[in-house]
C-alpha positions in Angstrom: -24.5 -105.2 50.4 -21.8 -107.2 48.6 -21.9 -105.2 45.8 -21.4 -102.1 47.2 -18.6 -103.7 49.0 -17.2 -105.4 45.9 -17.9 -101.9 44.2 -15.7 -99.7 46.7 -12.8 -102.4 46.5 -12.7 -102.1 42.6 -12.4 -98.4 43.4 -10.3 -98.9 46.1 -7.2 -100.5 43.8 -7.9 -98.5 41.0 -6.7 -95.2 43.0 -4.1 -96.8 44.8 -3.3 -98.1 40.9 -3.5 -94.3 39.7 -1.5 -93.0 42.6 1.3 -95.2 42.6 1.6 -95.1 38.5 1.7 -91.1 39.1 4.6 -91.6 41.4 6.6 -93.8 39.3 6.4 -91.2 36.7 8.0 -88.6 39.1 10.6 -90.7 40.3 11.3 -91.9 36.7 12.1 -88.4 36.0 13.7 -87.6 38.6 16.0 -90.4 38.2 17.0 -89.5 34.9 18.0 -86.0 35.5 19.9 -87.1 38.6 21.8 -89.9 36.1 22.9 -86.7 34.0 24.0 -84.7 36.7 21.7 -82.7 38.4 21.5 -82.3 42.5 17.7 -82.9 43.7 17.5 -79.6 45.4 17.5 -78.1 41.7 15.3 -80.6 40.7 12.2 -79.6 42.9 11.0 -76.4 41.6 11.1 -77.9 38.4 9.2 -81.9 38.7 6.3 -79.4 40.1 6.5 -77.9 36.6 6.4 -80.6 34.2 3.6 -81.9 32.8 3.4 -85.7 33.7 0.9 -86.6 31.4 3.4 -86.1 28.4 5.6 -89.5 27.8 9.2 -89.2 30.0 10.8 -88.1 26.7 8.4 -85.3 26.3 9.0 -84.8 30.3 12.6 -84.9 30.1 12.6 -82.6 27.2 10.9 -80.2 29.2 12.7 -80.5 32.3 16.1 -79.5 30.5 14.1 -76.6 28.9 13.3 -75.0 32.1 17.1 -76.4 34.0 18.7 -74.2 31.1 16.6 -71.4 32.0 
């Protein structure tokens, strides 16, 4: 029984890791375009776009691509 327990705790904190890491990315990006200008209501149909797997340069890169669309 304790490891089960111990095993679903491990789990546990490893999502919780995973989700709050994924959330840092989107705010990270977020942040920067806001730092060069842009108002967050533009900024929402395009963070839903972006690939956050890609470093925040590769992000931001893309990001301006589909602003200057």
């Amino acid at each position: 029984m304790k490891k089960v327990f111990k095993f679903f705790s491990v789990v546990f904190l490893f999502v919780i890791a995973f989700m709050l890491g994924v959330l840092y990315k989107e705010n990270e990006l977020k942040d920067v375009l806001i730092g060069l200008g842009y108002k967050e209501k533009e900024l929402k149909p395009v963070l839903a776009k972006v690939d956050t797997s890609l470093p925040i340069e590769g992000q931001v890169k893309d990001a301006l691509k589909l602003l200057l669309r």
